[in-house]
N, C-alpha and C positions, 0 to 999 in steps of 0.2 A: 504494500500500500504506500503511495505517496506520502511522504513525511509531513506536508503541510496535512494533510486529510487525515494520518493519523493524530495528529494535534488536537486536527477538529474536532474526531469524532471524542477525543476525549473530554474536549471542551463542552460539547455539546451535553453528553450524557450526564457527565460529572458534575461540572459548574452550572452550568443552565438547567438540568434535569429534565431534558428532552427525553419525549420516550418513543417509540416507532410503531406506535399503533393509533397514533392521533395526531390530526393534519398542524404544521405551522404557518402560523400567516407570515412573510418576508415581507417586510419593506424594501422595494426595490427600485432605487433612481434611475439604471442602469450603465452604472458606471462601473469600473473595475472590482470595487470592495464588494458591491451588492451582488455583483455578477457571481463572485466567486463565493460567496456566502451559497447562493442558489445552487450553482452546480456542486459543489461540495457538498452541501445537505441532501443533496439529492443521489450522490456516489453511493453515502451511506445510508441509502436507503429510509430517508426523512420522506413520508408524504408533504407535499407543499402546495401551499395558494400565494399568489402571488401579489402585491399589491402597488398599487403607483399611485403619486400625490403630485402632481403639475401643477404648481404654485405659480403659471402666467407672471414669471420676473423676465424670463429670458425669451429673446425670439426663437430661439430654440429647444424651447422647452416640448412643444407639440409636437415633433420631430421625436424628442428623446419619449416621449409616452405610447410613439406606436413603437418603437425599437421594442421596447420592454414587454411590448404585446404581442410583437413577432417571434419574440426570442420564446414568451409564455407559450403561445400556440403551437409553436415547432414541438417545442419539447412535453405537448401536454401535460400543461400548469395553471391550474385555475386561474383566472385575471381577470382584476377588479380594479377599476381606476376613477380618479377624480380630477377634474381639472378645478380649480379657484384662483380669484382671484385676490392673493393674498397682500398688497397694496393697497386694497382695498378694505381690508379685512382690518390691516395695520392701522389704520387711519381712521377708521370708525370704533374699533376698541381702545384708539390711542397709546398703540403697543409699536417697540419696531419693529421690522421686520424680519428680522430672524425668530423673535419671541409670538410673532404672528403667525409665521409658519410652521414653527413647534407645533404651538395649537392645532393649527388645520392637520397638521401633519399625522401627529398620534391619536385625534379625535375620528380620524377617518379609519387610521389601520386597526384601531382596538374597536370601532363599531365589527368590522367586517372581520375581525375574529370572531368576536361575538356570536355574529350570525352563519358561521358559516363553524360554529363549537370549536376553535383552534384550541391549541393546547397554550398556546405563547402567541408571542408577536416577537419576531428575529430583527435586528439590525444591525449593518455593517461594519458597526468601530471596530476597530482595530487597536494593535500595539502604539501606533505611531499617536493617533490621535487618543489617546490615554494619559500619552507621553504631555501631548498639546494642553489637552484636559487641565492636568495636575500641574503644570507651567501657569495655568491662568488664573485656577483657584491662588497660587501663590503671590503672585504680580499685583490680584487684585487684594488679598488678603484672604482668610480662611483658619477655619477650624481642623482639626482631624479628620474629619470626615471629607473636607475639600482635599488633601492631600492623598488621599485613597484613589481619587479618580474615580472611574465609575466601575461600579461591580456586575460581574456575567449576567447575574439573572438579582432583578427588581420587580416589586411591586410598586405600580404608579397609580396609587389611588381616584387622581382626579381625573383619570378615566377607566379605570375597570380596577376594581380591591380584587380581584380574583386571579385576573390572567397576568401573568408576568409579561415584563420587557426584557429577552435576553440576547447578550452579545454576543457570538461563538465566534467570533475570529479577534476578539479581544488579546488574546496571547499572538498574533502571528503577526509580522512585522508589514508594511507596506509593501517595501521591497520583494519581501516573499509571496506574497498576491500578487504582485503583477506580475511574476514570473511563472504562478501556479495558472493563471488568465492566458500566459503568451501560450502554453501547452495545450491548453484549450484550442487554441485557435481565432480569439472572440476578438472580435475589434471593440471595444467598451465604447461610451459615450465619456465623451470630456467636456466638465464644466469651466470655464474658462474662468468664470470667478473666483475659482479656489486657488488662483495666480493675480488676483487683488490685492495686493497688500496694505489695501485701506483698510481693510477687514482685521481684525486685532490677531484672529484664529492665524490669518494667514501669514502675518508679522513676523510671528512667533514660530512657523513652517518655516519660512524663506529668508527670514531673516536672522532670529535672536539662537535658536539652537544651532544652526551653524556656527557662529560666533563662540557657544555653548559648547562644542563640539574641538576647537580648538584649545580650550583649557581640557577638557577629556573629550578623547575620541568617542567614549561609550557612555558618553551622559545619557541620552538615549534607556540605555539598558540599566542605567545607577537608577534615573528615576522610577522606570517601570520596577525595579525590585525594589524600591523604598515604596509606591504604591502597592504592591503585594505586601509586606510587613507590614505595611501601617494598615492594611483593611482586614487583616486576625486581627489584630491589637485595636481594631475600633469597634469591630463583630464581639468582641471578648466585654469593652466598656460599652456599645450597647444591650447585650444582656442586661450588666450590672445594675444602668441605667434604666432600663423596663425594670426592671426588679424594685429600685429605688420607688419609681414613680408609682406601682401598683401599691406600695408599703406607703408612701404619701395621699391618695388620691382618696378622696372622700365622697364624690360627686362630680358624675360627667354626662353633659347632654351634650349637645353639637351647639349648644350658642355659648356652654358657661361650663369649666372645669374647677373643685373647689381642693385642695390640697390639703392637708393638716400643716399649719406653720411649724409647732413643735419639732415635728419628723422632718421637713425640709430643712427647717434651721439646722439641724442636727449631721445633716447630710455634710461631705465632701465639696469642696466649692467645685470639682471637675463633675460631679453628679448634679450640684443643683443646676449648673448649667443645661446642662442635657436632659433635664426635669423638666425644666423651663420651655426646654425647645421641643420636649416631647409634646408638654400640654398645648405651644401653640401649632405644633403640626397638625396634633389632632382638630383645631378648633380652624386651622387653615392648610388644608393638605394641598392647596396650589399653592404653596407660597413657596417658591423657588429657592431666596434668600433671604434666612434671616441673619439678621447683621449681628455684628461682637456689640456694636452701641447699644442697641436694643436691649440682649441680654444683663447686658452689664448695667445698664438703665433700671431695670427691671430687679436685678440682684441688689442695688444699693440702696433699692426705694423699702427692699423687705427687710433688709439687714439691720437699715436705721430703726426698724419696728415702729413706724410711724403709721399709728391705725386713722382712718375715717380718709374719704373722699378716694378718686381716683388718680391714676395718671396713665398715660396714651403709650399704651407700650407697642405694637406693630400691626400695620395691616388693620386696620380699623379695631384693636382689640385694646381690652384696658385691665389695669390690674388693679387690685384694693386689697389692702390686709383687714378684713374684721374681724375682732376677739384672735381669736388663734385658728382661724383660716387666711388662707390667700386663695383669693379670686381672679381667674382670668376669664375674661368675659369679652360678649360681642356689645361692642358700643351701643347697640338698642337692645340688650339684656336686662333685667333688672337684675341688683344684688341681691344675696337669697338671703330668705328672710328665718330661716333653720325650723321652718313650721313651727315657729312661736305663736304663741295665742294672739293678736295681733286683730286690729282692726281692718274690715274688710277696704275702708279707703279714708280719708284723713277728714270727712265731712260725718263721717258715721255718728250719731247720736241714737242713742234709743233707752231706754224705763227697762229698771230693773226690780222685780218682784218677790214676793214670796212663792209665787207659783208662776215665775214672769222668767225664763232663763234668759240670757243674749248669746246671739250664737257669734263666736268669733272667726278664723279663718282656720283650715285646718285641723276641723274636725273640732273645733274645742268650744265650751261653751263657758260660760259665767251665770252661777246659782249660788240663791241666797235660803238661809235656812234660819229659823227663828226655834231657838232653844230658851223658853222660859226658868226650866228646871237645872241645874248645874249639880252633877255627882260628885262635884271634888271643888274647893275652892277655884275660883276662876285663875290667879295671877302664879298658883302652882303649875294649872292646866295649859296657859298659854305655854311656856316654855317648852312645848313639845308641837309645839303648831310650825304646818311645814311652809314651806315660801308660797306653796301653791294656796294656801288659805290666808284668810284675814279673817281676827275676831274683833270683833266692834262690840260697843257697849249701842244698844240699839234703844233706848230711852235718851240718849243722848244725839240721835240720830235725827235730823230734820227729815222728813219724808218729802216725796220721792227720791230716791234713788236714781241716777242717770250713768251711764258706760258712753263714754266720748274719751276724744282726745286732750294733748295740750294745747292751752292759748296760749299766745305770745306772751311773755313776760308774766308768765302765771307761777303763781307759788305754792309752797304747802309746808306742812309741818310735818315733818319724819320723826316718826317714833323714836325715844332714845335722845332726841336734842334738847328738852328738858321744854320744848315748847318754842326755841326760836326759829324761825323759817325759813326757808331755803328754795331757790327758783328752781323751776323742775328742769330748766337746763343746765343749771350747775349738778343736781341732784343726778341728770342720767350721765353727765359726763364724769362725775364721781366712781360711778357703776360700770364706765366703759361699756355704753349703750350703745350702739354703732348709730350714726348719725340718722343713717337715711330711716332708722326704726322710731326711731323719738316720734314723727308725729303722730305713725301710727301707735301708738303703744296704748294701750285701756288706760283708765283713769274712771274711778265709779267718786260720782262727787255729790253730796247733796248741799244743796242750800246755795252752789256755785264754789265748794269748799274743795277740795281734793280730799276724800277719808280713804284712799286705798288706792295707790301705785300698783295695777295688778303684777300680783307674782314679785315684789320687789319689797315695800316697803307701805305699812299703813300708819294713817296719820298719828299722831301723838294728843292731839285735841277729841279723838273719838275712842280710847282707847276702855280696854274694860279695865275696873279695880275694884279693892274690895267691896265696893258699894254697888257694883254692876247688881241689878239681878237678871235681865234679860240681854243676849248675846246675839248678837246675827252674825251668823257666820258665810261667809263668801268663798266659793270654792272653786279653783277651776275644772273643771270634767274635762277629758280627753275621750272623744265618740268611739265604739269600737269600731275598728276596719270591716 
């Protein structure tokens, strides 16, 4: 067997986990890389469909779509092609043009795996451009993961969480495909653009590792095995990393992921990193790149432990530390409110009875109960009363009863102050109330008084003693499920 084709097929089976009983879709431009991608999977016996994306930039783009159609038909191979216009496409999503044709590009091959059950979706890169790859994560900046380069077989969420994207000619050099192509016999198509050296990708071809290449002949092959080392050793702290993040995470929907502060603080500054970046890929799995500022944005706003309000951390997303959570959330998310008893919305008013409950959010309700008879002195029996109750001396009680919120610059008398009073926004910020909960938060008042901060603190002016003889007692219920 040809030594590039045994490469392949090990590449294929091994790294990508190709299997030969279920078809792959190729993306094929028709140029040397794809070409040889196709007949090689094809030696070794890969079923194949074939696919073509005409992104209408080059006059000879239409030209290059039937090649790929003739070349499919000769050799019976399914083929499925798109023409767009992706100039157009760039400019109505306000993307460039290479980030426009990604899009059209992968949106088109992983539909028509889809429908046609592939097992993958295959593309051409190579050694060479691996080499390119990890040159430009460096140039531009980058994490671990940018040094890796790209790995054989990915899942690309923001178009198919199932079917992978895999490379198999990712280990073979350029030079050795065109040489495996010339045996072929094929004449390939040639993009003349990819001799642009406006283009950064092609800079860095034509110009800088040449240059690169003169301090060591085999920079080439240093990088590509410093890309291999470093993608075990980032495969090895991603583990660690999902490991961390599931020991952290508290709550995750697609608009809002909530973490335990505790556990994250606790964490490795190289894992809260990658906590970080976990929770916002899940909450943005297009998001190409996220930056070292963001992260480190994001790290210094938690580390100061500065609870209440927000701040803009990437991609429309925002973080907030409340109590001993961190929240990453989507800018029109609300902050969660940990199913506390809680008003249904900040206008809420309503009478609260003897046989009168109020219902609050969350299954929970608010009921009042009148105990005329007492089995044990009262001021013995309070001391065992939980935060969920409040006992009132209910002779001392102005009638009705009402459950609202706070008014602006409104006060109360907290039990324990000997009787002087305190505004209920110093009072919740004492508590570590997170902001956005204060307006909604219960308050059962009568007479326009505060007697019970529900679940916190009841007044000191309504309290029972030993002169109490009737007790109303306030309890919160939680509904069963």
């Amino acid at each position: 067997m040809n030594m590039i084709l045994e490469r392949l097929a090990q590449a294929a089976s091994e790294y990508c986990g190709l299997k030969q009983d279920q078809p792959v879709l190729l993306g094929v431009s028709g140029g040397v890389d794809s070409l040889a991608m196709a007949f090689g999977l094809e030696a070794l016996g890969y079923p194949l469909i074939i696919a073509h994306v005409d992104h209408a930039l080059r006059s000879e783009s239409l030209a290059e779509a039937k090649f790929v159609q003739q070349v499919a038909d000769t050799r019976g191979w399914p083929f499925f092609g798109q023409r767009i216009d992706v100039r157009q496409v760039a400019e109505a999503a306000r993307q460039s043009l290479e980030e426009a044709a990604r899009q059209v590009r992968y949106t088109f091959l992983f539909e028509q795996a889809r429908l046609h059950q592939c097992q993958a979706v295959a593309v051409a890169h190579h050694a060479d451009d691996q080499v390119e790859t990890v040159l430009m994560h460096f140039l531009r900046g980058t994490a671990l993961g940018g040094l890796t380069g790209m790995p054989y077989r990915r899942l690309m969420p923001p178009w198919d969480p199932n079917i992978p994207l895999v490379r198999p000619l990712l280990g073979i050099w350029r030079e050795e495909i065109e040489a495996y192509v010339e045996t072929l016999g094929l004449a390939p198509c040639v993009d003349v653009t990819n001799f642009d050296t406006t283009y950064f990708r092609n800079r860095l071809r034509h110009e800088l590792i040449p240059v690169l290449q003169t301090y060591n002949p085999q920079i080439k092959t240093a990088l590509s095995r410093m890309a291999d080392v470093l993608q075990v050793e980032a495969d090895w702290l991603d583990k660690v990393t999902r490991e961390a993040y599931q020991a952290c995470v508290q709550g995750e929907t697609d608009e809002s992921i909530q973490l335990a502060l505790p556990a994250f603080l606790g964490l490795h500054k190289a894992l809260k990193r990658g906590v970080l970046r976990l929770a916002i890929e899940h909450l943005r799995p297009d998001l190409r790149d996220i930056g070292y500022e963001a992260i480190e944005r994001g790290l210094d706003y938690v580390e100061v432990g500065k609870a209440g309000g927000e701040i803009d951390l990437v991609a429309r997303l925002n973080l907030a530390v409340i109590e001993d959570t961190l929240v990453i959330k989507d800018w029109s998310a609300e902050l969660p409110d940990f199913n506390r008893p809680l008003l249904v919305d900040v206008s809420f008013e309503a009478s609260l009875g003897l046989n009168q409950p109020v219902v609050l959010k969350h299954g929970w309700r608010l009921t009042a109960t009148l105990e005329e008879e007492c089995s044990e002195t009262p001021l013995k029996a309070v001391k065992r009363i939980p935060t969920d109750e409040a006992w009132l001396d209910y002779d001392q009680l102005p009638l009705p009863l009402t459950v609202r919120g706070a008014r602006e610059g409104e006060c109360f008398e907290p039990l324990g102050m000997g009787g002087h009073s305190q505004s209920l926004q110093d009072f919740f910020v004492n508590l570590k109330i997170p902001a956005h909960l204060r307006p909604v938060w219960p308050l059962v008042s009568t007479d326009q008084r505060v007697a019970w901060v529900v679940g916190l603190r009841p007044s000191e002016a309504f309290k029972i003693t030993e002169k109490t003889q009737r007790i109303l007692k306030l309890r919160l219920v939680k509904s069963a499920e």
